[in-house]
KESE-622190 format. One line per field, with one value per residue: residue number from 1; chain; x, y, z negated of N, C-alpha, C in turn. Coordinates in steps of 0.05 Angstrom, whole numbers. Example, Ala and Ser with C-alpha at 12.3 -4.5 7.8 and 13.67 -1.06 7.14 Angstrom:
BEGIN
k: [1 2]
c: [A A]
n_x: [264 257]
n_y: [-114 -45]
n_z: [-156 -142]
ca_x: [246 273]
ca_y: [-90 -21]
ca_z: [-156 -143]
c_x: [264 258]
c_y: [-66 1]
c_z: [-156 -157]
REM end
This chain:
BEGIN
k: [1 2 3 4 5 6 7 8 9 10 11 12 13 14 15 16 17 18 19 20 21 22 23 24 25 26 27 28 29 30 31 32 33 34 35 36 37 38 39 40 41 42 43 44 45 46 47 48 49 50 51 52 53 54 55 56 57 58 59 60 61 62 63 64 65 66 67 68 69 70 71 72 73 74 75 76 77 78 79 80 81 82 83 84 85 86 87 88 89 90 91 92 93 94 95 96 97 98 99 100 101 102 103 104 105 106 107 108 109 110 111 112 113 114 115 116 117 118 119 120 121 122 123 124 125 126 127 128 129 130 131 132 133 134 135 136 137 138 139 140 141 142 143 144 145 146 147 148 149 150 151 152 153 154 155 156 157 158 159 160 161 162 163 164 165 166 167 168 169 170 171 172 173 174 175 176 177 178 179 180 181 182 183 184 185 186 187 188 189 190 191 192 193 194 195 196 197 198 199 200 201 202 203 204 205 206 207 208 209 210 211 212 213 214 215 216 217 218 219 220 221 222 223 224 225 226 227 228 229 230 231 232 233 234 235 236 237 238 239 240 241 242 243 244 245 246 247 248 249 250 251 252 253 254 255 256 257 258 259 260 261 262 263 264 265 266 267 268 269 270 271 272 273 274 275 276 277 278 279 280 281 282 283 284 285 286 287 288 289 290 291 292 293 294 295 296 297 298 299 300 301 302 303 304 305 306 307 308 309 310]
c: [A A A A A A A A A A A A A A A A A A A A A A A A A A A A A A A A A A A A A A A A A A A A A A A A A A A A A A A A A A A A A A A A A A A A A A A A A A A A A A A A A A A A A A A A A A A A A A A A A A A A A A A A A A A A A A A A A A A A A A A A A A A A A A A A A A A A A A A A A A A A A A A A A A A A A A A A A A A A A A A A A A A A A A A A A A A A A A A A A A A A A A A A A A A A A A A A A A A A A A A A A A A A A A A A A A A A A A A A A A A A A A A A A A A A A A A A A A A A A A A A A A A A A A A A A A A A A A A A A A A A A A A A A A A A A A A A A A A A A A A A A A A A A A A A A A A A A A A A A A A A A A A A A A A A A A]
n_x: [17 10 30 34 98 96 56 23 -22 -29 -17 -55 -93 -163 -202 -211 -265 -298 -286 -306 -363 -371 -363 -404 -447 -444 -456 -507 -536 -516 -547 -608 -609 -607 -647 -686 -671 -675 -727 -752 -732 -761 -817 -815 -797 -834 -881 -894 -933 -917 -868 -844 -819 -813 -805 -772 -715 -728 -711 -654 -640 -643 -611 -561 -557 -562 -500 -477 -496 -464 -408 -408 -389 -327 -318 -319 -281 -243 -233 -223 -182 -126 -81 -99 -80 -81 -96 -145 -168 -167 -200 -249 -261 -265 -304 -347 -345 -363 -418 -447 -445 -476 -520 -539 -547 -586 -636 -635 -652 -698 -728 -720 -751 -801 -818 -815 -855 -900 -906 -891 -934 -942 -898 -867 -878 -844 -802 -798 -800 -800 -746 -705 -707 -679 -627 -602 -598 -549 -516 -508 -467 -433 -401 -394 -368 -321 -295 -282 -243 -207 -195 -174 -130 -99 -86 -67 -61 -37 -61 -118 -177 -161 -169 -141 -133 -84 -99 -106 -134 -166 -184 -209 -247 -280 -299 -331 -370 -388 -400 -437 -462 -481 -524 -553 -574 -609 -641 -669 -696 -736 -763 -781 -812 -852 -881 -897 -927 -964 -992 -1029 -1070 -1096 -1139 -1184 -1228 -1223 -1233 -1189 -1153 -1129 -1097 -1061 -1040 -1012 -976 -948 -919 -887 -853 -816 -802 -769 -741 -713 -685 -651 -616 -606 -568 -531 -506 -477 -434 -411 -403 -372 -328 -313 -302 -260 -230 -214 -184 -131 -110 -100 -72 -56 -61 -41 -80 -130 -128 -142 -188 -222 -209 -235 -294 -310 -302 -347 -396 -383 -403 -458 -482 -475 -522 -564 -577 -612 -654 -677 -705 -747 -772 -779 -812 -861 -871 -868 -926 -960 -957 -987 -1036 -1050 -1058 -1090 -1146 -1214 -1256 -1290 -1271 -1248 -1204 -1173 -1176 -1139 -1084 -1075 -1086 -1048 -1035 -1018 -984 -947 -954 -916]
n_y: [-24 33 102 160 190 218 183 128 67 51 94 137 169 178 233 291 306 273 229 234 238 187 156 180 169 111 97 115 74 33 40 45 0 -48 -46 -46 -106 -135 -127 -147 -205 -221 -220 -245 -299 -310 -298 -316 -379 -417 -456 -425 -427 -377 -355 -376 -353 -302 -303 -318 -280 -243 -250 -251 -203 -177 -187 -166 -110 -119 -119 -67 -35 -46 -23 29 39 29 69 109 97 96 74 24 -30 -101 -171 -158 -117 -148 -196 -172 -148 -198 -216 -175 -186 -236 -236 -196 -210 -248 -234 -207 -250 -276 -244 -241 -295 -297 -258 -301 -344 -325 -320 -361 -386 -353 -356 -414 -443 -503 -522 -506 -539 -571 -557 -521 -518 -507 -548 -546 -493 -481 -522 -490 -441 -459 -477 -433 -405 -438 -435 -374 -367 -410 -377 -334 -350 -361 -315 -286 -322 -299 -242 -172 -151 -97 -60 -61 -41 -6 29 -6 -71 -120 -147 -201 -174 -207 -237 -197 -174 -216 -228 -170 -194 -240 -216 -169 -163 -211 -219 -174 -177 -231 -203 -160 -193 -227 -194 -160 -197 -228 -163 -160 -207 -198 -150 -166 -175 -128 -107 -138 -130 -154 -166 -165 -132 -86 -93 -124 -81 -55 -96 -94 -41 -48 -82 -59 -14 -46 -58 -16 9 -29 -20 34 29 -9 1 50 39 -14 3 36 10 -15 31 41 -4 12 50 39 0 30 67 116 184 218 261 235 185 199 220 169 134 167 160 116 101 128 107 49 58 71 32 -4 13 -13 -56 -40 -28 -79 -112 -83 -74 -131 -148 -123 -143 -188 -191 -154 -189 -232 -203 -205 -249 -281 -321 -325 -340 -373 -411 -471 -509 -544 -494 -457 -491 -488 -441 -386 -341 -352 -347 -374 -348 -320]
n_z: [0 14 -19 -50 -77 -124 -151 -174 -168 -218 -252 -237 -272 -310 -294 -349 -366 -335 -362 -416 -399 -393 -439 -456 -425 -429 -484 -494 -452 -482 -531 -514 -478 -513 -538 -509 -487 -528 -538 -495 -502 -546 -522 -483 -493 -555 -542 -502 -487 -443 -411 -351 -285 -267 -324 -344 -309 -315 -378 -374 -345 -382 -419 -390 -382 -437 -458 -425 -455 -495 -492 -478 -533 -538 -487 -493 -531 -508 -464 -499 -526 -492 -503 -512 -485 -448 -471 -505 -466 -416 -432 -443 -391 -366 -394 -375 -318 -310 -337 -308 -253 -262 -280 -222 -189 -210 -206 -155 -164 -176 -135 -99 -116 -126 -65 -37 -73 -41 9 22 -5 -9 -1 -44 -87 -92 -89 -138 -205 -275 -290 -252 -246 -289 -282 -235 -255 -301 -264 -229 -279 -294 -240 -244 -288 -278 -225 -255 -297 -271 -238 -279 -296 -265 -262 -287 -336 -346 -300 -320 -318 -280 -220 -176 -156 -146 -91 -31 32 58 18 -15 25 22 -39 -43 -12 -24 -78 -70 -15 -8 -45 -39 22 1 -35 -11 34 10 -13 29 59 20 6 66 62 16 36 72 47 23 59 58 21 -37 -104 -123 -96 -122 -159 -133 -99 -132 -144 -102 -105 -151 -126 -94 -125 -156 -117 -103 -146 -150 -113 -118 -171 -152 -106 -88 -126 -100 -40 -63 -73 -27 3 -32 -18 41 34 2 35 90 65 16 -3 -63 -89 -61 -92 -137 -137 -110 -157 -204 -180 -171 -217 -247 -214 -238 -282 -269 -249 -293 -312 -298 -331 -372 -342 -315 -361 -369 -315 -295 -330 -329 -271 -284 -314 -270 -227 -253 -261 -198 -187 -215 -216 -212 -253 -236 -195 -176 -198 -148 -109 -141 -151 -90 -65 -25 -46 -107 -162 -218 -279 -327]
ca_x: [0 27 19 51 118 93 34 21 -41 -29 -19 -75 -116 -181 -212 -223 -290 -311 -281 -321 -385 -371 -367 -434 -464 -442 -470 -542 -535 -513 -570 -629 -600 -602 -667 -697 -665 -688 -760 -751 -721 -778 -845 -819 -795 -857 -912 -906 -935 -909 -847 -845 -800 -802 -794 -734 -706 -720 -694 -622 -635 -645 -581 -538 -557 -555 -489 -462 -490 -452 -381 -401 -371 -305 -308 -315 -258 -212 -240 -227 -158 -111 -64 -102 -97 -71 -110 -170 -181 -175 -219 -271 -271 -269 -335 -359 -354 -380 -450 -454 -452 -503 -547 -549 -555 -606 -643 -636 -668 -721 -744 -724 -781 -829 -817 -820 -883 -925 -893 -885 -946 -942 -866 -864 -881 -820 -766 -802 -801 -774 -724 -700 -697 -655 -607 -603 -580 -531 -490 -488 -462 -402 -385 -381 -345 -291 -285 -268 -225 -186 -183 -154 -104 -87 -89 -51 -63 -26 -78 -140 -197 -154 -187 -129 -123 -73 -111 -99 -155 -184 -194 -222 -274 -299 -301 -352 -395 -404 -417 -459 -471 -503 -552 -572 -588 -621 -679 -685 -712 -747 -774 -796 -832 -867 -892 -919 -956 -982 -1010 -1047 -1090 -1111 -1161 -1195 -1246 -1219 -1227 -1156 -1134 -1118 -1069 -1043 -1025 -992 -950 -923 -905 -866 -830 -811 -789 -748 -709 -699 -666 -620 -595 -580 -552 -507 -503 -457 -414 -399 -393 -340 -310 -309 -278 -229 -207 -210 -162 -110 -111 -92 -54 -72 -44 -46 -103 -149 -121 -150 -214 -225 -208 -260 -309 -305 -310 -376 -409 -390 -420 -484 -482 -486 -548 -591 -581 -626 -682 -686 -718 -771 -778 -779 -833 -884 -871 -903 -951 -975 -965 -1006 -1062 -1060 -1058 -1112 -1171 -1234 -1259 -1306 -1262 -1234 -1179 -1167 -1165 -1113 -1075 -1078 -1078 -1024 -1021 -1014 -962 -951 -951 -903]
ca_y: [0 66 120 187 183 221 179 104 62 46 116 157 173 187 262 281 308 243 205 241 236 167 148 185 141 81 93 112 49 10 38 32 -33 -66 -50 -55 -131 -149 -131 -167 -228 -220 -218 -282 -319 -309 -290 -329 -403 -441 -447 -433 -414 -341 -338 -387 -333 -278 -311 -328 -250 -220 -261 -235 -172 -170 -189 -144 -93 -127 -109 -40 -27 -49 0 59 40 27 90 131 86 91 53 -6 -46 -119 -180 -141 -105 -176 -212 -156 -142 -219 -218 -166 -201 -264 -232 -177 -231 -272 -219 -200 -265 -280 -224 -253 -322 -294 -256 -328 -360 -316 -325 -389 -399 -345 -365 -435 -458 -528 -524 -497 -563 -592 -539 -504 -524 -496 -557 -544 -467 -483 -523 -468 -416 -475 -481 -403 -398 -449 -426 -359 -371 -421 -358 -315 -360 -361 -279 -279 -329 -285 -218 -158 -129 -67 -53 -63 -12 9 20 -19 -99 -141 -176 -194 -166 -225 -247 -172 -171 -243 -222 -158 -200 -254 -202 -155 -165 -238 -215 -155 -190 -244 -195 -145 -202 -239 -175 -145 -216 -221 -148 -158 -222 -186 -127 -174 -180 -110 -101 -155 -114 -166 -159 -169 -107 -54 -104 -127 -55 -40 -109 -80 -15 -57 -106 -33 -7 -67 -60 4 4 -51 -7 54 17 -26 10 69 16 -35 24 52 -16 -23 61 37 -29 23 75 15 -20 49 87 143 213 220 267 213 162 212 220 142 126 181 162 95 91 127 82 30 61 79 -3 -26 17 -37 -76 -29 -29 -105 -123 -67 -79 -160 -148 -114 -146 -215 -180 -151 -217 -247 -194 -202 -272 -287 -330 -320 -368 -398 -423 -495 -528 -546 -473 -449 -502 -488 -412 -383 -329 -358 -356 -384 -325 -329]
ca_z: [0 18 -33 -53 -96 -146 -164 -162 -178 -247 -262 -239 -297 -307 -310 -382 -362 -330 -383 -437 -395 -383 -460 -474 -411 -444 -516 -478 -443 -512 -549 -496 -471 -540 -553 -483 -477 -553 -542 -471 -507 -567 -509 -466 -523 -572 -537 -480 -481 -425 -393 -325 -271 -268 -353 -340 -306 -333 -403 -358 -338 -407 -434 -385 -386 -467 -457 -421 -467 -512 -480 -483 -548 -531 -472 -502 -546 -479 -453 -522 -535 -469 -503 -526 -462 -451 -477 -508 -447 -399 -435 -436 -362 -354 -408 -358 -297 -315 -344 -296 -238 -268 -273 -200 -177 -224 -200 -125 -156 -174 -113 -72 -130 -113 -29 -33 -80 -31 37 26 -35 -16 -10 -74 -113 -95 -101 -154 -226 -298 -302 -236 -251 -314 -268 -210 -270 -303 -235 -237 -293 -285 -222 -244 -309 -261 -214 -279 -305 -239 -239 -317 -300 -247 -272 -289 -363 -341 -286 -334 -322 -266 -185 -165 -162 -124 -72 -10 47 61 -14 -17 33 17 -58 -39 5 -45 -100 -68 5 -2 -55 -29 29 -7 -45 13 51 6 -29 46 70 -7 9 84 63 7 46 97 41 18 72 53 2 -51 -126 -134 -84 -135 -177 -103 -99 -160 -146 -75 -110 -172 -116 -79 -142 -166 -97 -100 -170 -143 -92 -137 -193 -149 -71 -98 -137 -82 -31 -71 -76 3 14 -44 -7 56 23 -2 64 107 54 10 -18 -100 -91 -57 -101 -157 -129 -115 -182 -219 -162 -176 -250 -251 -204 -242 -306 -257 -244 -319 -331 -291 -361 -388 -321 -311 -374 -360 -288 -297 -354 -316 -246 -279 -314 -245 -213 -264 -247 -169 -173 -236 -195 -213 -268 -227 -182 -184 -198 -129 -102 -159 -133 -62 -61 -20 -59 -128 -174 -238 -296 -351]
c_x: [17 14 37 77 109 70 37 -15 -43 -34 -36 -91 -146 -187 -227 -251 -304 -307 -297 -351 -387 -376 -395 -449 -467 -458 -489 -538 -537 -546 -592 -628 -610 -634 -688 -699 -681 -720 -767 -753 -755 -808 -835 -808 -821 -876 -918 -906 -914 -887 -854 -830 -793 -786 -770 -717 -696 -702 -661 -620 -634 -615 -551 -536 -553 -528 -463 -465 -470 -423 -372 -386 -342 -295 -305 -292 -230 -217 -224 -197 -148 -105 -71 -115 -89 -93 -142 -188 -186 -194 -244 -273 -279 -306 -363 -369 -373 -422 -463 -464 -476 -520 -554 -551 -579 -633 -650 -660 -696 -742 -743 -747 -803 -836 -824 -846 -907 -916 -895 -909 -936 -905 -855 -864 -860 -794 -772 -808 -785 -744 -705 -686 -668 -628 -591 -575 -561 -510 -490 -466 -435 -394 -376 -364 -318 -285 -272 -247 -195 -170 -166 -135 -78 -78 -72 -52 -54 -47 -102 -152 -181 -173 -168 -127 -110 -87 -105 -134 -171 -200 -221 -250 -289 -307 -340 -373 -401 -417 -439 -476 -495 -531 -564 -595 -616 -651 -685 -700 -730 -773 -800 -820 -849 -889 -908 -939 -969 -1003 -1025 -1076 -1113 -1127 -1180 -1226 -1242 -1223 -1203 -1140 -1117 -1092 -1048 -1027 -1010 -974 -932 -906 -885 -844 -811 -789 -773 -722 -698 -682 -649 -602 -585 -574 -527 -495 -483 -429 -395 -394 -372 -318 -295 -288 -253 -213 -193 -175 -134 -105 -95 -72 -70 -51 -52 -80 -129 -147 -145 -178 -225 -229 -239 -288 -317 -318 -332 -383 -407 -411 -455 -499 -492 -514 -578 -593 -602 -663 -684 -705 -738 -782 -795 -805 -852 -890 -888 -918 -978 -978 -990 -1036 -1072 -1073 -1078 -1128 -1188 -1245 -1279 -1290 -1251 -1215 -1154 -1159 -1142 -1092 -1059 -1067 -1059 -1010 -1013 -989 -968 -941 -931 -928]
c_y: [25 90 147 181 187 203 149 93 55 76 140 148 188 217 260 288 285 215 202 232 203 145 156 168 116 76 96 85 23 17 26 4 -57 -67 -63 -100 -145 -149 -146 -195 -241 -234 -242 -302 -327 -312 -301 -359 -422 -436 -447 -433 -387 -340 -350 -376 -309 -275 -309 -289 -237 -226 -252 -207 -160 -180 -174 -116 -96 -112 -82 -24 -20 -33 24 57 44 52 112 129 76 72 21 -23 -82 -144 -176 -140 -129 -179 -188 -161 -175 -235 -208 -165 -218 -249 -213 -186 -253 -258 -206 -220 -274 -266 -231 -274 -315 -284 -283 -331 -350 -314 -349 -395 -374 -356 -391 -455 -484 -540 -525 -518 -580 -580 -518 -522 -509 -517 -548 -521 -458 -492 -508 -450 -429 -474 -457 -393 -406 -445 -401 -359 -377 -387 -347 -321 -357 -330 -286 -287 -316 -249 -207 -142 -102 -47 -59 -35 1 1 3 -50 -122 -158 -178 -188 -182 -228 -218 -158 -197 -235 -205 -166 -223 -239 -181 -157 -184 -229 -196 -160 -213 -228 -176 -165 -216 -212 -158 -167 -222 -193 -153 -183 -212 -162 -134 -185 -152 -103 -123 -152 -141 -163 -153 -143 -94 -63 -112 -104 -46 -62 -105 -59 -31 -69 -78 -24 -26 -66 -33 16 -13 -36 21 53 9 -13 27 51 -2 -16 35 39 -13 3 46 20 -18 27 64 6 7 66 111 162 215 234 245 180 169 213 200 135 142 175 129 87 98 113 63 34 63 43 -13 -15 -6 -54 -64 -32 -61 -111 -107 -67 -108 -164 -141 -125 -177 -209 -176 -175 -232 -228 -195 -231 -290 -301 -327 -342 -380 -407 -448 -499 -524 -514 -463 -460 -496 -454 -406 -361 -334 -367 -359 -357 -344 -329]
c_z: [0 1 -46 -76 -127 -160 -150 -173 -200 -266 -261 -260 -288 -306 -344 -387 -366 -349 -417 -422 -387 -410 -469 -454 -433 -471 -501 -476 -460 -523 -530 -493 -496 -543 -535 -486 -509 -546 -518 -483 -525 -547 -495 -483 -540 -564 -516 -490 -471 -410 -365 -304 -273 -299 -352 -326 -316 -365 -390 -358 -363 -428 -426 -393 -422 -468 -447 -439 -488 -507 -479 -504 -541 -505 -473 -515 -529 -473 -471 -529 -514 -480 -515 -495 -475 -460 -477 -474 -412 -401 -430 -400 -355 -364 -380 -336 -296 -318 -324 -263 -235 -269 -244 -189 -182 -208 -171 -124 -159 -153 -87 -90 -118 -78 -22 -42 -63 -4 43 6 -29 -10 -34 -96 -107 -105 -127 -185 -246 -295 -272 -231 -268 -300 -247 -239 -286 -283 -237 -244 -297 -262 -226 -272 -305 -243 -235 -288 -291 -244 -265 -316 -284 -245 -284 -317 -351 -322 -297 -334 -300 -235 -171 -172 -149 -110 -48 9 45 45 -20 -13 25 -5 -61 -35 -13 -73 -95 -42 0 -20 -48 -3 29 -20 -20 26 41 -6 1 60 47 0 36 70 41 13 67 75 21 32 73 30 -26 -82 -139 -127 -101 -147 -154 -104 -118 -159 -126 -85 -135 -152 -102 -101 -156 -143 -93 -125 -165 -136 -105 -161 -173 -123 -81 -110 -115 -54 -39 -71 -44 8 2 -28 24 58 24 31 84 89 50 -13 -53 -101 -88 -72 -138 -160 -138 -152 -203 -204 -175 -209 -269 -241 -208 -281 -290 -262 -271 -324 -316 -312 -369 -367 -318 -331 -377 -342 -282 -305 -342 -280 -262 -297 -289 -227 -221 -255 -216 -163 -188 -223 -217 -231 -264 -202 -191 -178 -174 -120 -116 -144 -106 -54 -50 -35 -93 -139 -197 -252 -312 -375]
REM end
């Protein structure tokens, strides 16, 4: 990488602006987060009955995500205490990966669940089940743990919390497109074929319409919180691997770096929107998809649009 004498990538520092407004992010984030994910944890734990697929999700989703708030401490402390890198500051980022990964994939499985059980109903009874769900977010979980593992043994304490990390290109762009490309892909499409077959049924003068409509506008608003939590983040990722790859002047090294380290504070606050978003999307499910208690059995069943509530 080609970069100015006076300045290398270990050594650009943060702004002390952005480094102050970056510790008051984080506490927001800690508090909300904490409380957000507890009363999350509390309402599909307690209050819900029956396991199903979605809550076996969302449970996988509320664990990561309370997990990463977890980490937050220890970042404000890196943030507050340059010199406490090394160890500490590994294992955190390697904490941070791991949970922060599971929660966007997570996040993916659930908009495949719901594609599959309106797109596919009688598909659905084969690839759809809790134990099945449980296994799905199990293999997750050890694959992204083994990835982590991999990074840590490979990793640079000295470059901790820095925008810089030895990789080679390849490794670089594959990295991106498995951490953000593939899932983004994955709910945009499942999230935009979910919405048309739901709107082929508002003209239908249905009892159901109005909750139909309030679940297009949550699946809308679930993808569009993906994309400015995580789009700014993995964008910055891509300029950064740009910048490295072509060579860059201290200034733009300076930039990058402060540019960078908000958008990844922007990123953790989806810890705090998932378990609010999650919470009210099968709510509204459960109202679009409610049948009529004189219907039988058989129709429930059958329904294409029916999903199972938590």
């Amino acid at each position: 990488m080609n970069v100015s004498n006076n300045c290398s990538t270990t050594n650009v520092e943060l702004h002390h602006h952005v480094r102050l407004i970056e510790i008051a992010l984080y506490c927001l984030i800690f508090f909300l987060g904490a409380l957000f994910n507890v009363l999350a944890f509390w309402v599909f734990s307690c209050k819900m009955k029956k396991w199903t697929e979605t809550r076996v999700y969302i449970m996988n989703l509320v664990f990561a995500d309370f997990s990463v708030i977890c980490t937050l401490p220890s970042m404000v402390y890196l943030l507050w205490n340059k010199s406490a890198q090394g160890k500490l500051c590994q294992f955190r980022e390697m904490m941070y990966f791991i949970n922060m990964l599971v929660s966007i994939y997570t996040i993916s499985f659930i908009a495949m669940d719901r594609y599959i059980a309106i797109k596919h109903p009688l598909k659905a009874r084969t690839f759809r089940s809790p134990s099945k769900a449980a296994l799905l977010c199990g293999l997750l979980w050890a694959l992204v743990i083994i990835s982590a593992i991999i990074q840590l043994l490979q990793g640079h304490s000295d470059l901790c919390l820095q925008t810089y990390t030895p990789m080679p290109a390849a490794l670089g762009l594959l990295a991106i497109f498995f951490v953000f490309t593939l899932p983004l892909a994955i709910l945009t499409f499942c999230s935009t074929e979910v919405i048309r077959n739901l709107k082929k049924h508002l003209n239908t003068n249905s009892p159901e319409e109005k909750s139909i409509q309030k679940a297009v506008h949550i699946i809308y608003a679930n993808l569009i919180v993906f994309l400015i939590c995580f789009l700014p983040a993995f964008l910055g990722l891509l300029a950064r691997f740009i910048v490295e790859s072509v060579g860059a002047t201290c200034l733009l090294l300076h930039v990058m770096k402060n540019f960078s380290s908000m958008m990844r504070c922007i990123a953790t606050s989806n810890c705090c929107l998932d378990s609010v978003c999650y919470y009210f999307v099968t709510r509204e499910f459960h109202e679009a998809f409610l049948q009529p208690k004189a219907s039988t059995q058989k129709t429930e069943a059958t329904h294409p649009l029916q999903i199972q509530p938590c």
